[in-house]
C-alpha positions, 0 to 999 in steps of 0.5 A: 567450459567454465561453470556457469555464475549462479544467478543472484536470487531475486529479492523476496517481498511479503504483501500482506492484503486482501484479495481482489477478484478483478485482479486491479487492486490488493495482493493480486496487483502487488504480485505484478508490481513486485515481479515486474521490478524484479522481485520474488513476491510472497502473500499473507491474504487478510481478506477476500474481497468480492469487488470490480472497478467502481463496486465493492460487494462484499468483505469475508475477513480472514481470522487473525490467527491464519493472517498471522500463520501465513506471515510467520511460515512466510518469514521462517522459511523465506529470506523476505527483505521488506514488507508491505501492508494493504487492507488489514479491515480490523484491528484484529487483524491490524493486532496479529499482522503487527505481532507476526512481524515482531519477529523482524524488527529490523525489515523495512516495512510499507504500510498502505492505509487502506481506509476507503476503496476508488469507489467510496466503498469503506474498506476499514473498521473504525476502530481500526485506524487506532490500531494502526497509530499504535501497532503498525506506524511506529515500526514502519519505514513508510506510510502511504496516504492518500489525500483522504486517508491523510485527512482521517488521519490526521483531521486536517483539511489538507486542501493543497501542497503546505496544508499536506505538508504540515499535516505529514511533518506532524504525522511523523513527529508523532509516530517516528516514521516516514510519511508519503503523501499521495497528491492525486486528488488534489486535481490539477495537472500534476500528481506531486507526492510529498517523502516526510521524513524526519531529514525533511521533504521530497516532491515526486511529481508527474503528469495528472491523467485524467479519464483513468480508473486508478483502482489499485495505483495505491497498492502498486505504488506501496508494492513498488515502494517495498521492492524498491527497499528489498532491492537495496535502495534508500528510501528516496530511490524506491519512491522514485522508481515506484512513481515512475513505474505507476506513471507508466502503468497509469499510462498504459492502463487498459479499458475493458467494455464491460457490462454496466456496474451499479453503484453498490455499498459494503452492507453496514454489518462488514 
């Protein structure tokens, strides 16, 4: 018998993210999203996150100096093909993650700009949306927001599609990289992203759920995104194929019978 082809290695992806314990959200829902679409997924853990669906309990920040290590061996003994960035909480954090990648100038980078949780819960430190203007965003290939985090970040009212718009085409022109901008919450009965670039805008668009908990889509969405990237794919195919994988997932999502969850916000010290 002829020798067997040797199989093509999977594409390796680095998420660097919190870690939920309900397995929804951060590095743990990043891990099934990149495996799903063929990917080898690597994780640097920023934080540990004690949350569920609508709750958010406590924060435990990781020390920038094990963030970075976990990114540094990560990228030293892998072949990672692309990067993708949820919660970093602190600029901190924010500081040693964008100095570990310095290494890679040239690795397609998704940056999710993880500022607030479903619930309304804050996940980010003020002072930590500075540092993502002047250490994430200019090597990145692609930042994330969603409507709100839009708005913080840009201190627009983004109420519709043009608003977001010219909100995202300011955004890029300041800060030289892509901008997709997450329309779910603008209500409604279709979900339409905008892909700002510096060559123009895209729409992506499908079907508004309602009744769904979309704890953790923000993070598949970029976790998809970056594999996308690894694969090969240009920046339009990756988000292409990530919005129809999260459509389908919004679509198949499951419905636990739970005991009941009492509103609770992050103690004002974390």
């Amino acid at each position: 018998m002829p020798p067997a082809t040797p199989m093509k290695p999977p594409p390796v992806v680095l998420t660097i993210a919190g870690s939920d314990n309900s397995c929804g959200a951060g590095a743990q829902a990043d891990l099934k999203a990149i495996t799903a679409l063929g990917g080898y997924a690597q994780t640097a853990i920023t934080c540990v996150v004690a949350e569920v669906p609508g709750r958010v309990e406590t924060i435990q920040p990781i020390r920038p100096t094990v963030v970075a290590a976990q990114v540094r061996l990560s990228l030293k003994a892998f072949p990672v093909q692309a990067a993708k960035t949820g919660m970093l909480h602190s600029a901190g954090i924010i500081r040693a993650v964008a100095a570990a990648l310095s290494a890679t100038p040239r690795l397609p980078l998704v940056v999710d700009p993880v500022m607030v949780a479903s619930s309304g819960d804050p996940l980010l430190q003020p002072a930590a949306i500075t540092a993502y203007g002047r250490e994430l965003f200019p090597r990145a290939t692609l930042v994330t927001p969603n409507l709100d985090e839009l708005r913080i970040l840009s201190g627009e009212p983004c109420r519709d599609l043009a608003g977001m718009e010219t909100a995202g085409r300011r955004l890029v022109d300041r800060f030289g990289c892509g901008f997709l901008l997450k329309g779910g919450h603008l209500g409604g009965r279709t979900a339409t992203d905008l892909l700002v670039t510096t060559q123009g805008v895209e729409r992506f668009s499908a079907a508004f759920r309602r009744g769904v908990d979309t704890h953790g889509t923000g993070c598949t969405y970029a976790a998809a995104i970056a594999t996308g990237l690894a694969a090969g794919l240009t920046l339009s195919l990756a988000v292409g194929q990530a919005k129809r994988y999260v459509t389908a997932a919004i679509a198949r999502s499951l419905r636990w019978k739970t005991t009941t969850v009492l509103d609770h916000r992050v103690p004002p010290d974390h």
